[in-house]
Every structure is written in C-alpha cells, then in structure tokens.
C-alpha positions as CSV (number, residue, x, y, z in Angstrom):
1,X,-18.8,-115.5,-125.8
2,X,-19.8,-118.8,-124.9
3,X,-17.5,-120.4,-127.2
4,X,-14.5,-118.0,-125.8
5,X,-15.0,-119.4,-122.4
6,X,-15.1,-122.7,-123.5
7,X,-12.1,-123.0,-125.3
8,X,-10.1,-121.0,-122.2
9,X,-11.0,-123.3,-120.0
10,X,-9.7,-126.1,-121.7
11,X,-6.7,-124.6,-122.9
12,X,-6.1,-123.4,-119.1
13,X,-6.7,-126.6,-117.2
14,X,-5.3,-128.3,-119.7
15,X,-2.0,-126.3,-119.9
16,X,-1.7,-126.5,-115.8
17,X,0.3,-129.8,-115.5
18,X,3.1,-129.2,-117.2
19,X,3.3,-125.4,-115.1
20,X,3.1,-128.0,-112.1
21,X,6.5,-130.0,-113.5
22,X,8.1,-126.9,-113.3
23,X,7.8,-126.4,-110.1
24,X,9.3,-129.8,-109.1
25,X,12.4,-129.8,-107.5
26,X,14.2,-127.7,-104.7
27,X,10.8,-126.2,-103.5
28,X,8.9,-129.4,-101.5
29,X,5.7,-130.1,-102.8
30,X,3.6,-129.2,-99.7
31,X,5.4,-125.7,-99.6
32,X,4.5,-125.1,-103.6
33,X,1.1,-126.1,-103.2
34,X,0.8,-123.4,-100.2
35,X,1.7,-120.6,-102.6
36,X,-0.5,-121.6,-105.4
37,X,-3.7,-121.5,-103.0
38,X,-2.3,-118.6,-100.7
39,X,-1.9,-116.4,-103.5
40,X,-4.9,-117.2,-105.3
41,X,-6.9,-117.2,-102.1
42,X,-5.8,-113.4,-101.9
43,X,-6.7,-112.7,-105.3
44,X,-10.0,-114.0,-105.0
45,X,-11.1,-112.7,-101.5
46,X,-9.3,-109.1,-102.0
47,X,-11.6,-108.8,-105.2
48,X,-14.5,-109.6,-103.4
49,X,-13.8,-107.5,-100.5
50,X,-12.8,-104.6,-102.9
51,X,-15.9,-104.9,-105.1
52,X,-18.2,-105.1,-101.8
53,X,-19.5,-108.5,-102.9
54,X,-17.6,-110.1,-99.7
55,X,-20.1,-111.7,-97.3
56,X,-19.2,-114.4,-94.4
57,X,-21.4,-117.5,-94.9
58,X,-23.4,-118.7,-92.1
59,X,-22.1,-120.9,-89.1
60,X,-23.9,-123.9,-90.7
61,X,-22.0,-123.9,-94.0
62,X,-18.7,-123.5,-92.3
63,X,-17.9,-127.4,-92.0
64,X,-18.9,-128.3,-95.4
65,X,-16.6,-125.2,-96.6
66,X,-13.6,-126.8,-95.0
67,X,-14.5,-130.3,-96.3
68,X,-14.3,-128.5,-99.7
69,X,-11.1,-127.0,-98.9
70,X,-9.5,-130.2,-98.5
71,X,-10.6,-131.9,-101.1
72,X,-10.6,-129.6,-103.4
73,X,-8.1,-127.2,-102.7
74,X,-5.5,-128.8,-100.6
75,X,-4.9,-132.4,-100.2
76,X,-6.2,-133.8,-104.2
77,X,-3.6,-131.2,-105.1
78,X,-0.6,-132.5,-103.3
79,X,-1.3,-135.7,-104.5
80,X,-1.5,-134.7,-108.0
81,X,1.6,-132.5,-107.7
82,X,3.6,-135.6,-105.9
83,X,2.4,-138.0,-108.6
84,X,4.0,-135.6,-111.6
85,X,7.2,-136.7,-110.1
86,X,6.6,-139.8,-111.1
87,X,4.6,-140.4,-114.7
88,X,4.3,-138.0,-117.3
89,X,2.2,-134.9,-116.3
90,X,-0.3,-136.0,-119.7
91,X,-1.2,-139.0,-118.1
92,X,-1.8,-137.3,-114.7
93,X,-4.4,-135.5,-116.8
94,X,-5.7,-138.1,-118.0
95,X,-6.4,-140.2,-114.5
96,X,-7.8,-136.6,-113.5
97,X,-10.3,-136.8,-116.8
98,X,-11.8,-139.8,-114.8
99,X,-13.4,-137.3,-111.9
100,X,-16.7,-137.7,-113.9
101,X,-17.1,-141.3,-113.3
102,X,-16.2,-140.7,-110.1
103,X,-18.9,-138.0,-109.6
104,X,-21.6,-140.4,-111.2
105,X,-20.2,-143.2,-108.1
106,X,-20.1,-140.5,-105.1
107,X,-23.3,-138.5,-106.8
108,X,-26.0,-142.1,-106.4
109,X,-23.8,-142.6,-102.7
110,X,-24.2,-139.5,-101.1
111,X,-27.0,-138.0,-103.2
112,X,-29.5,-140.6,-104.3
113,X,-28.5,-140.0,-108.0
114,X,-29.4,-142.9,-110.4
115,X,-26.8,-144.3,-112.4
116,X,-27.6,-145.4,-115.5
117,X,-26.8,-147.7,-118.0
118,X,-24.9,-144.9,-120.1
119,X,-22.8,-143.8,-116.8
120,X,-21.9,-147.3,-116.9
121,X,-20.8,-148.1,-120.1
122,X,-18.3,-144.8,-119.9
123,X,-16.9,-146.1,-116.9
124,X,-15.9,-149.4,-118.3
125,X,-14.9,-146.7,-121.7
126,X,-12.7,-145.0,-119.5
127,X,-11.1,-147.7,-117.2
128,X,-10.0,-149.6,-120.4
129,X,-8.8,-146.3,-121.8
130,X,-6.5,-146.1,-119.0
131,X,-5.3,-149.8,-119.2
132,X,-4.2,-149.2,-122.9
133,X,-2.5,-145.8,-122.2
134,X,-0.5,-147.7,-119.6
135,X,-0.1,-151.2,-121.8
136,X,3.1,-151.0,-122.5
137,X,4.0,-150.7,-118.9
138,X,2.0,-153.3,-117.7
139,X,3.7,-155.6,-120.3
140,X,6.9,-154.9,-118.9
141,X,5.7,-155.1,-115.3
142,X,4.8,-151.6,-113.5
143,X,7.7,-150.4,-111.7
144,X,7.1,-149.1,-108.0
145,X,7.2,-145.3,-109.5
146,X,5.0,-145.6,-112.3
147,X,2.7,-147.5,-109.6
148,X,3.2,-144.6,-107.0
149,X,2.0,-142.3,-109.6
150,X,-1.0,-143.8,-110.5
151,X,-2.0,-144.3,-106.9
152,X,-1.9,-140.7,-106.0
153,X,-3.3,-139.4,-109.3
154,X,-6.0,-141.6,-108.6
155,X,-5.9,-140.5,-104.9
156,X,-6.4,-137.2,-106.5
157,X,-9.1,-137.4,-108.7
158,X,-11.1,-139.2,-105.6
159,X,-10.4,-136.5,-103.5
160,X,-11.4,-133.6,-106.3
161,X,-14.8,-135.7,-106.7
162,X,-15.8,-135.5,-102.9
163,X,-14.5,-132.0,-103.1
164,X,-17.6,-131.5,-105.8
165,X,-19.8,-133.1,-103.7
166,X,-19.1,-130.9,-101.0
167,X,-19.8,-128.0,-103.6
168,X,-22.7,-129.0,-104.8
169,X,-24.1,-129.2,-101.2
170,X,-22.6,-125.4,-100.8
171,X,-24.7,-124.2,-103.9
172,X,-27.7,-125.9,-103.1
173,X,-27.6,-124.7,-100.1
174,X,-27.7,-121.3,-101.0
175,X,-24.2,-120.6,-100.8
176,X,-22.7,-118.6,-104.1
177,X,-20.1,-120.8,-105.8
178,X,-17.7,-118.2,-106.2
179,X,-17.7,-116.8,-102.2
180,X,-17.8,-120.7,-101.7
181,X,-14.5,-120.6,-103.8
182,X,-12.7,-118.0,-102.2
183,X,-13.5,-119.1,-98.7
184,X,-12.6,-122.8,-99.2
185,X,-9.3,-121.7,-100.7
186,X,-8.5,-119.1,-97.7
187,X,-8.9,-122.7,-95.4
188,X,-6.9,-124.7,-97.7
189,X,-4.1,-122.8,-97.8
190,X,-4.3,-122.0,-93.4
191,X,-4.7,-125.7,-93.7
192,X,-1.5,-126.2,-96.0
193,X,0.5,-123.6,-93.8
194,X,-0.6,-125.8,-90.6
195,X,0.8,-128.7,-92.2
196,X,4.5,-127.1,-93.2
197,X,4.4,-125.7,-89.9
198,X,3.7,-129.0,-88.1
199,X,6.0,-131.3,-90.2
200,X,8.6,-128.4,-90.2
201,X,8.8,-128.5,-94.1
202,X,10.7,-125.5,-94.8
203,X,9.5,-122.3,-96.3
204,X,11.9,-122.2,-99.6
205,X,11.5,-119.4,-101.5
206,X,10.9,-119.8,-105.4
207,X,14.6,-120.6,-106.5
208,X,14.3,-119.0,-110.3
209,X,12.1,-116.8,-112.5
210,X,10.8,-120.1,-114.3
211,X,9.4,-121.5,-110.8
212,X,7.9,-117.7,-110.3
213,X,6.2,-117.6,-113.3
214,X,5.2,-121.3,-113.5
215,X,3.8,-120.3,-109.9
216,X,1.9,-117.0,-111.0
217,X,0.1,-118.9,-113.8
218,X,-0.5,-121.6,-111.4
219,X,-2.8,-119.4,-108.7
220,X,-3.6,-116.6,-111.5
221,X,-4.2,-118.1,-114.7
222,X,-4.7,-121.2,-113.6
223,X,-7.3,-120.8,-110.4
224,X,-8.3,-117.8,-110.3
225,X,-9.3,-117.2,-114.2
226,X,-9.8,-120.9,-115.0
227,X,-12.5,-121.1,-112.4
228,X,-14.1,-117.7,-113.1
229,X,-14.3,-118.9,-116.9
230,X,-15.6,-122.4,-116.1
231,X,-18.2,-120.9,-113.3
232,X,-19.1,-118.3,-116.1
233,X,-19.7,-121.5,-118.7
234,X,-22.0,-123.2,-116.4
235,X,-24.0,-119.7,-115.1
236,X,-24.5,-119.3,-119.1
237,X,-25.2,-122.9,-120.5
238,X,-25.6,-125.2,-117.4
239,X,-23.3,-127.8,-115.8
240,X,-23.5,-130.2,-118.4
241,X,-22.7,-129.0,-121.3
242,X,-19.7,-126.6,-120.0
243,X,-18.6,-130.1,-118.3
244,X,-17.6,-131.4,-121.9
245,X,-14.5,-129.2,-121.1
246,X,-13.3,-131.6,-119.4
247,X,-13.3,-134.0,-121.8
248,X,-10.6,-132.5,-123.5
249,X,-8.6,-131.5,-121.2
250,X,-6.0,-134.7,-121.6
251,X,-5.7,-133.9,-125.0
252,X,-4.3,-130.5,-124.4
253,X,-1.9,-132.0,-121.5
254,X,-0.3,-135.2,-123.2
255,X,0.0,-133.1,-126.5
256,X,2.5,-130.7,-123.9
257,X,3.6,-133.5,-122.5
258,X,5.1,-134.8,-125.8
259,X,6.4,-131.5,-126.9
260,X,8.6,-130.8,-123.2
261,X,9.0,-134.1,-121.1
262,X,9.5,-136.7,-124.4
263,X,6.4,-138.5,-123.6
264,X,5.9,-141.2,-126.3
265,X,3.5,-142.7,-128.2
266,X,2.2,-146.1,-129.1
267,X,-0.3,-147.3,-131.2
268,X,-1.8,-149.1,-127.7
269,X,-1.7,-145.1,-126.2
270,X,-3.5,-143.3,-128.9
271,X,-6.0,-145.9,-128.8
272,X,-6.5,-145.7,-125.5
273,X,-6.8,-141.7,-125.5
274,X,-9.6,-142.5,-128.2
275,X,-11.3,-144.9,-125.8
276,X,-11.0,-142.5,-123.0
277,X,-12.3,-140.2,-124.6
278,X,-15.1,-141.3,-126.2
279,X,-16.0,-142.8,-122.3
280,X,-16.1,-139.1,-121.0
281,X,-18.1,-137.8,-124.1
282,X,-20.8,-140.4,-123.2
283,X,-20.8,-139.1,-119.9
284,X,-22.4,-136.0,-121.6
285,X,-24.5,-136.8,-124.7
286,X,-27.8,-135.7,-124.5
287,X,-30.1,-138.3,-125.8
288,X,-33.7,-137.1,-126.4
289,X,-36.3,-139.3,-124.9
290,X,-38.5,-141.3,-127.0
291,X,-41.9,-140.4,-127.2
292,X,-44.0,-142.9,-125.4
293,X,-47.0,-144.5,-127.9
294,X,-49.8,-142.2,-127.0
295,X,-47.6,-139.0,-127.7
296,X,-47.1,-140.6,-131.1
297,X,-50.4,-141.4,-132.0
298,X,-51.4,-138.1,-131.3
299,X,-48.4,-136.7,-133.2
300,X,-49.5,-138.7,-136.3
C-alpha cells in the first residue's frame, strides 16, 4: 500500500505541468487557476460535509488558514501557471523540486530549525543543477522570457515553501491537515474570484474538451487525490520519507516535457538533472548516528 501511494503521488504531481500547458491560451491565467481551486475546494469540503467530518476551525487559526491559502493555493500557482508560458513546463518542475531547500531556509527563520551541513551541501547540489539545466541558455545570453520564467517559477516555489510553513503551524496547532486543506482552498479560490472581479479579467468559459479535461485532472486528479495520497504517505511513514516523492517529481515532468513540447536535451541538461537530483536525495538520507565512545566500549 505504501508503495502504491508513493508511486501515485509522483506520477500525479509529476504529470500536472504539462495538464497546466494545456490550459494556456484563450482562458487568462487568473481565470484557470480560479477553476482549478474552486472545483477542487467543492470536492474536498462537500466530502467532508457529506461524511460528517466537516468542522469550522477556531477564530485563532483563521489568519494562518488564509496565509496558507495564498501561498499555497492561490498566488505560487499563478506564478507557476504564468511561467509555463514561458520555459518548458519540465523545467518549471524542476525550479519547483527546489521547495526543499527552501523549507530548510524558511524552517531555521521562522522556526528555529538548524541547518546542517548536509542541508547545505544539497543546496549548493541543487543550485548548480539548475545552472547546468539552463547552460546552454546562459551561453547564449538569457532572453527576457526565459528570464521571466525563471523568476516566477522561482517566485513560486518561494511562495509554496511559506505556504508549508503556514501548514505546519496549522498541524501543530492542532488543526487536521486535510480540514486545513479544504478550508485554505475554499479562501484561495474567494480570494482568486476577488481578484478577476477587481481587475475585471473575464470569466471565459473552457473553450474545448482538451481545456475541460486538462482542468478536471487539474482540481480532481491532481489536488484533490494527489494531496489525499501524499497526506496518506506521511500519516503511514512520516514526512520524511514520503517527502522523497518529491525528488522525483522532475523526472516524470521533463520526461513529458520531451515527449509533447520538443524539449531537448544536452549533455550539460542531463547532467544537471543528475546533480539536482542527487542535491534533493541528500535532503533526505537518513544517516545513523555514530555511537559516541562509551556506547562502544560497552558494545564491545
């Protein structure tokens, strides 16, 4: 079972970006992200209500709900959508894949959480990752797009990492991740509905069955089941080991990428993945402590 939820998670939010390139084009971004959470938020709070499980968290945690509605369920995602419009949705994933070494940065700012030696070394694993993915465009000099892109994928993945912070405050303060969910996503999309109404974006309807079903896996597949199966991984075998999902999520995106928007490789790329990669993985090895000297003299 474990296994089963692992592998759907990655293959979920790993399938997600290129569902989001689909919906590029005559429906604006703010209006597509609206859906996404309005639809899922109804799927997720109907369920609750229906199954009696439904409860109103207390005035305190209201703020801290709405904090994790933006970042998490709003603004990161217009960001990330805006940002497939201009760089392969692969390497979108693969800026996202940072969010751990953003959670170590955030985590020892707003939490007090060390950060050790290891979360440094996968940092600088991860940054020079992303420098060889994009090395053949920085040889030819980063055009304002490909720049554009990279800013709000990065914009993004800041966002989605103060978004966690804000949930992990929620859960330790008693608040159950998936009412947390299902609230925050109910304010993010009033939030998202505020902001078409306020910049007078208009409300276009999905233009083709493509955009409808790209849009149904989006909020089903994609938020609703992903999160179920990835809160169900960490119920079952903690946070850290169901957070190796993540690792692998770029893997999954730029291998779609290369199959339906001609992404292309390069030694430099590949490499880079590998680097990547291997920086997020040593964001989660487990490294058993050495015994200190008077545990192994009375071992011996």
């Amino acid at each position: 079972m474990n296994a089963l939820l692992f592998a759907a998670t990655v293959l979920i939010w790993g399938t997600t970006w290129i569902a989001i390139t689909v919906e590029l084009g005559p429906v604006p971004v703010l209006v597509s992200v609206l859906y996404r959470f309005a639809l899922a938020a109804a799927i997720l709070l109907g369920g609750l209500a229906l199954t009696g499980r439904l409860t109103v968290p207390a005035l305190r945690h209201q703020p801290f709900l709405v904090a994790q509605a933006l970042c998490l369920f709003c603004c990161n995602f217009l960001c990330f959508y805006a940002a497939t419009g201009f760089i392969p949705s692969g390497l979108v994933s693969v800026v996202f894949s940072l969010a751990t070494l953003f959670n170590a940065v955030n985590g020892r700012i707003l939490f007090g959480t060390p950060i050790t030696g290891r979360v440094a070394l996968a940092a600088l694993l991860g940054f020079t990752g992303l420098v060889l993915l994009f090395a053949r465009e920085l040889s030819a000099g980063l055009d304002a797009g490909t720049l554009k892109g990279l800013g709000l994928a990065t914009l993004g993945t800041l966002l989605f990492s103060l978004g966690n912070m804000a949930s992990r405050r929620n859960s330790a303060a008693g608040v159950p991740p998936l009412q947390a969910n299902a609230w925050s996503m109910g304010y993010g999309a009033l939030v998202l509905l505020g902001l078409v109404a306020g910049t007078g974006t208009p409300l276009v309807a999905p233009p083709d069955t493509a955009y409808l079903l790209a849009l149904l896996y989006l909020a089903v597949i994609g938020t609703v089941v992903g999160f179920t199966a990835y809160l169900s991984l960490v119920a079952r075998i903690g946070p850290a080991q169901a957070a190796y999902a993540t690792v692998l999520f770029p893997v999954v995106a730029l291998a779609l990428s290369t199959l339906f928007e001609g992404y292309r490789w390069h030694w430099t790329g590949l490499l880079g993945l590998a680097v990547a990669l291997c920086g997020n993985g040593l964001m989660f090895l487990e490294i058993p402590a050495r015994p200190r000297p008077r545990e192994q003299s009375e071992a011996i």
